[in-house]
Every structure is written in structure tokens, then in C-alpha cells.
C-alpha positions in Angstrom: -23.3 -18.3 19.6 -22.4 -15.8 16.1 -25.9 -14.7 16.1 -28.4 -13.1 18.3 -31.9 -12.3 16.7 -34.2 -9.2 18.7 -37.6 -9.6 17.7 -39.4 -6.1 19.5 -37.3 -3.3 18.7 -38.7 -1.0 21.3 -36.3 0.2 23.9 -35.3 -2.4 25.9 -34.8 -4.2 22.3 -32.9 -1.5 20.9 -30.4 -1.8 23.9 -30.1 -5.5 23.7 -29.1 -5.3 20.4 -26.6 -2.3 21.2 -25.6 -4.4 24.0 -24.9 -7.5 21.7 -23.2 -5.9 19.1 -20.4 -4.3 21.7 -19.8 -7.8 23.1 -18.8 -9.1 19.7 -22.1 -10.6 18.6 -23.9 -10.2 15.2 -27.6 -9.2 15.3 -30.7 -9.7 13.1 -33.3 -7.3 14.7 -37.1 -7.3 13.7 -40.1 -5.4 14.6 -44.1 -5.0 13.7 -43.2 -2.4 11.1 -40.8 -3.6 8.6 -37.0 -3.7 8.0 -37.4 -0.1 6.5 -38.7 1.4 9.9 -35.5 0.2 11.4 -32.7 1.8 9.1 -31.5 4.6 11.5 -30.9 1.9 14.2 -29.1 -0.5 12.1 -26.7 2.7 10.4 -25.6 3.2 14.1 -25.6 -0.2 15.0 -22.7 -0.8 12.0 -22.0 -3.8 9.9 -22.7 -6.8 12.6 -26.7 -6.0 12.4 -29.4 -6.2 9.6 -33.2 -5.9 9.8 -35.4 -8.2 9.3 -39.2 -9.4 9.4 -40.0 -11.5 12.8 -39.8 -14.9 10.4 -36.3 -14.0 9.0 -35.4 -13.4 12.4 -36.5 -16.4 14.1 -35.0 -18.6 11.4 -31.1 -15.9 11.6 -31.0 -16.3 15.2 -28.6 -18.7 17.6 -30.8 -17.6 20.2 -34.0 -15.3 19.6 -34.9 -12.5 22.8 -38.7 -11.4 22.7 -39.1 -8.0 23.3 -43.0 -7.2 22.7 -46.1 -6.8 24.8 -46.7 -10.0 25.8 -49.8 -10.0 24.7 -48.7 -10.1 21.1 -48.1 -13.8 20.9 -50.5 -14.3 18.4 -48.8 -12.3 16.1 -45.0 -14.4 16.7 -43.6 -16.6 13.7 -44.8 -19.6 15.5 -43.5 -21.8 12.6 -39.6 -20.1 12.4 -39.3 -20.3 16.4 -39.6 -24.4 16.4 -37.2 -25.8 18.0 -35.6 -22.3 19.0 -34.3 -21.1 22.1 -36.6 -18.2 23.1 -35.4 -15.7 25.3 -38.2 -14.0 26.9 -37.3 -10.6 28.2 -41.3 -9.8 28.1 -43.2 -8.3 30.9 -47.1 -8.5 31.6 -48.4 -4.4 31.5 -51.9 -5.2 31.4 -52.6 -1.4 32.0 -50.4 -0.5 28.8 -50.6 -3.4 26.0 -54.3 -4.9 27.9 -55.5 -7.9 29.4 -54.9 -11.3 28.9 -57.7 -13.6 30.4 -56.1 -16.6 29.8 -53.2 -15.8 31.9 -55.4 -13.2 34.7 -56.9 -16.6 35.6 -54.3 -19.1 35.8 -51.4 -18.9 38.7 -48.4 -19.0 36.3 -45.5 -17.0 35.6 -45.8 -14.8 32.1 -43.4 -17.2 30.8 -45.2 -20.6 31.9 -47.9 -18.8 29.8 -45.5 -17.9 27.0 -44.1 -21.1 26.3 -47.6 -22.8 26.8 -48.7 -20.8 23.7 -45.4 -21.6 21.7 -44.7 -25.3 22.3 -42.5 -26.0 19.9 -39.9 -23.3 21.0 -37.9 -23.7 24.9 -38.5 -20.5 26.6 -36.0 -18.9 29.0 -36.6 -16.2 31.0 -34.2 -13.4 30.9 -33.3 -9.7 30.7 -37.0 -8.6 31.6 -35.7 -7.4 35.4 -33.9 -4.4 34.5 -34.4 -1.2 33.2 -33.5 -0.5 28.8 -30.9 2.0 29.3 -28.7 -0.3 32.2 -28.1 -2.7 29.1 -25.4 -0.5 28.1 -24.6 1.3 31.0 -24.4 -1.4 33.9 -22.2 -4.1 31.9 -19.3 -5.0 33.3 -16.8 -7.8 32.9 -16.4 -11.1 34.5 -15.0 -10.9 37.7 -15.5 -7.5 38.8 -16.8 -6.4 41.8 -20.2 -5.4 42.7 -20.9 -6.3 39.0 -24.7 -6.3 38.3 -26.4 -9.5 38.5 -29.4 -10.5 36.7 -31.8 -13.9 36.8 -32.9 -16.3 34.6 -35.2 -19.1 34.7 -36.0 -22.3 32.8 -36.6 -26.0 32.6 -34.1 -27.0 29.5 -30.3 -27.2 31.2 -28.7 -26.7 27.7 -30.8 -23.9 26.9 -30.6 -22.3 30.0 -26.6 -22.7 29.8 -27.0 -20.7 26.1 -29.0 -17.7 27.9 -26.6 -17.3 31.1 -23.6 -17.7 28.5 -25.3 -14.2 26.8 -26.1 -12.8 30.0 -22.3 -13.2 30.9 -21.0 -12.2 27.8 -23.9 -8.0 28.1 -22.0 -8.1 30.7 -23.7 -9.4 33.6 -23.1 -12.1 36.3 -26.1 -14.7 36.5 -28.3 -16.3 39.1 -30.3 -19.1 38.1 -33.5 -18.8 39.2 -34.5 -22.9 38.6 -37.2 -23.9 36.7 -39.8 -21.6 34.5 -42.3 -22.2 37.2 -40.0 -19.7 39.4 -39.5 -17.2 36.9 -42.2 -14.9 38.7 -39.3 -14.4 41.4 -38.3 -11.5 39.6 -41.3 -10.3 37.0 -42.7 -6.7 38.0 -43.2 -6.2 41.9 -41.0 -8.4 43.3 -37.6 -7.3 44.8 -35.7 -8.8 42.3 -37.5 -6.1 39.8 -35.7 -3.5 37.9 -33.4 -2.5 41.3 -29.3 -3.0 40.9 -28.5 -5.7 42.6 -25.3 -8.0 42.9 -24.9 -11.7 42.7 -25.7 -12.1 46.7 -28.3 -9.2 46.7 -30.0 -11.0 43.8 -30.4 -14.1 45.6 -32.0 -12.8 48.8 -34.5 -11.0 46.5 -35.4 -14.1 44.7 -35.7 -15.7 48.1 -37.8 -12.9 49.3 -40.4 -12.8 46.4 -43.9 -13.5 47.4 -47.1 -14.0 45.3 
């Protein structure tokens, strides 16, 4: 992967792209606003990023992360994210960004509900369990100890492959959670959620999650 789009520029988005460009990666980051309101972030973030509109992202990217309220689906470049890989690093703040109904009455992960709204993209979920500022504070490299681990979940083995291979590469080791299904394992409340944990800590949390 060359190219790493952020669509949500937002905090955690502005780290991920921070994150990206130390390990090596260019970046094409887009937000509701326009490329204009981004020009401070892509001065510090150097040469390897640009700003965009959400299309021009979606259609720049190796691999696109989503970075908004999850209730702004509607607003996504539907079209440009066919046949993408779709990084969702979304959580569901009901209290903050509002309701959705759709997904308050179905028993599915934010991503099941994600991907059932954007068919024609693969959805993995990723990067949502941690807090913005550990992007560029907790990365480490392979092989070191303790080093922070962080889930992921999906149903496309290639596609998953492509996300832990960016995990790895933030800085992070990677448990795979299994199918999308599972990706509630580590959404807001669970153990799994926004705590450090390493490799062997993050499994037991995924196994402790509970509904």
C-alpha cells in the first residue's frame, strides 16, 4: 500500500494521518468542509499528504479509514468507495452525533450496519478502540515488548490481511477479531475499549466482551 486516504479529519483522523505519514505512507485526507479547511494540517503534515473532497479521496486511497459520526453515512461517496476497502475506525455516540433507528433496533455491530448501507465497499473494522492521541504516542515496532495491541474484524481474508498490514506498519501488533459479526467485541463498553492492552491482554478482553 503507497496510499492511505482519511476521510473525517477530526482528531482521531488527524492522528491517523500523522500516524501514516511517520510510517512512510502517503495520505489524501478529506473532511465535510473542503480541502481549504485543512491547509494548516497538511503544512505540518509535509509533502506525503494533500487534501481532498471525500470523492477524491475514496477514488486516491489504497485503503480508505472512516473517521466521522457514524451516522453520517448518507453523506459518504457511495459511488468512489465501490469496490474499496473501507476501514471503519467509526464509533456509535448516539448522545453526541444522535440516533440511528435503523441500527437501535437491529442486534448488529456498528460495522454490520455500516457495510449494510455501503454494499459495494468491504468494510473492516479497525482503529475505533483506542484513544486519538495513542496513534502517535503508543506505536511501537514489530517485536517489541508489551507493544500495544489493537483488534480488527472482518469477513474478506484479503482485506482483512490489507488492514492488519497498516495496523502493523502505526505501529501496532494485531488480533483478529474473526468475522464483522464480532466486531462488537471491542466497540465502546467492552473491555477491549480504549484501555492499553497487549497482544495476550487483548485477547482475554475480546473473550470477555458481553452484549
Amino acid at each position: 500500500m503507497k496510499t492511505l486516504s482519511v476521510i473525517g479529519a477530526g482528531n482521531l483522523g488527524a492522528q491517523i494521518a500523522r500516524a501514516a505519514v511517520a510510517a512512510g505512507l502517503s495520505v489524501v485526507i478529506a473532511n465535510s468542509r473542503g480541502p481549504e479547511s485543512l491547509a494548516e494540517l497538511v503544512s505540518e503534515l509535509g509533502p506525503a499528504a494533500r487534501a481532498a473532497d471525500p470523492a477524491d479521496a475514496a477514488t486516491a486511497g489504497d485503503l480508505v479509514v472512516l473517521c466521522t459520526p457514524l451516522n453520517s453515512y448518507p453523506d459518504l461517496p457511495a459511488a468512489q468507495l465501490e469496490g474499496k476497502v473501507l476501514v471503519d475506525a467509526t464509533n456509535y455516540y448516539p448522545e453526541l452525533f444522535g440516533p440511528i433507528p435503523e441500527f437501535d433496533s437491529r442486534s448488529m455491530s456498528s460495522s454490520e450496519f455500516l457495510q449494510s448501507r455501503l454494499p459495494g465497499s468491504v468494510v473492516i473494522k479497525a482503529l475505533n478502540n483506542l484513544g486519538a492521541a495513542d496513534l502517535t504516542t503508543d506505536g511501537q515496532p514489530a517485536g517489541s515488548p508489551g507493544r500495544r495491541a489493537l483488534a480488527v474484524a472482518g469477513d474478506d481474508p484479503d482485506a482483512k490481511a490489507r488492514v492488519v498490514a497498516l495496523v502493523d506498519a502505526l505501529g501496532f501488533d494485531v488480533i483478529d477479531a474473526g468475522p464483522l459479526s464480532e466486531g462488537w467485541r471491542f466497540q465502546r463498553d467492552q473491555p477491549a475499549y480504549g484501555i492499553r492492552l497487549d497482544a495476550d491482554q487483548m485477547r482475554a478482553a475480546l473473550s470477555d466482551a458481553k452484549r
